[in-house]
C-alpha positions as CSV (number, residue, x, y, z in Angstrom):
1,X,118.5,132.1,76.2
2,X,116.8,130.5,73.8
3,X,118.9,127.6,74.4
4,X,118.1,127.5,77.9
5,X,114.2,126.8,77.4
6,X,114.9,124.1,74.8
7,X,116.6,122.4,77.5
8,X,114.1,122.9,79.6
9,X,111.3,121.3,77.4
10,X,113.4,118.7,76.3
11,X,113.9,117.5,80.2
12,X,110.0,118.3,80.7
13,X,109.3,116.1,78.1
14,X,111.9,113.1,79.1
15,X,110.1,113.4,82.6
16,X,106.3,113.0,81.5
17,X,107.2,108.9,80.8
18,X,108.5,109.0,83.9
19,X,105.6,110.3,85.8
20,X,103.1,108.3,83.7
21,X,104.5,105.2,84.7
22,X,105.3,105.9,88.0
23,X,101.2,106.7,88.0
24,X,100.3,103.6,86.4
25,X,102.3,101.8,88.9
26,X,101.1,103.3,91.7
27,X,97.8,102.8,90.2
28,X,97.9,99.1,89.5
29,X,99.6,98.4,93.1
30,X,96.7,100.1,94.6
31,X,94.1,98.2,92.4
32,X,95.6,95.3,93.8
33,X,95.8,95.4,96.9
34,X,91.7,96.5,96.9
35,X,91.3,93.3,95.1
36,X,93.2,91.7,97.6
37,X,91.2,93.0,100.7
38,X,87.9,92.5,98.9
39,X,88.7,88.9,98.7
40,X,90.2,88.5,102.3
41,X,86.6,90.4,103.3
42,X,84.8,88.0,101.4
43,X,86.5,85.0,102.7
44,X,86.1,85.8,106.4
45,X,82.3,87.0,105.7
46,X,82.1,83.5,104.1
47,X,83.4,81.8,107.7
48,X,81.1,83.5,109.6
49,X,78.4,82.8,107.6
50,X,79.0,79.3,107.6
51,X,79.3,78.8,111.0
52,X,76.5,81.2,111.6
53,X,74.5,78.6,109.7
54,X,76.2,75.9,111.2
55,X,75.2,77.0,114.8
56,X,71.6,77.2,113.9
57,X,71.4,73.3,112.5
């Protein structure tokens, strides 16, 4: 029995790397694509805001 539970912590503690870097992963893909829709917002705001200006010259 005894046995059993060793195996069980020993898998337990193999899958915690695992998890982590599947987290950080995620984590880092997410962060990314933010970054990359902040800066697709702040282009197109830029546009506008140009031709916004433009129109009024």
């Amino acid at each position: 029995m005894t046995e059993h539970f060793t195996g069980h912590n020993k898998a337990l503690r193999e899958a915690i790397p695992n998890r982590f870097f599947l987290a950080c992963a995620i984590l880092a893909l997410s962060i990314a694509f933010l970054m990359s829709a902040a800066l697709a917002g702040t282009t197109a705001f830029r546009k506008e805001w140009q031709y916004a200006s433009d129109a009024k010259i």
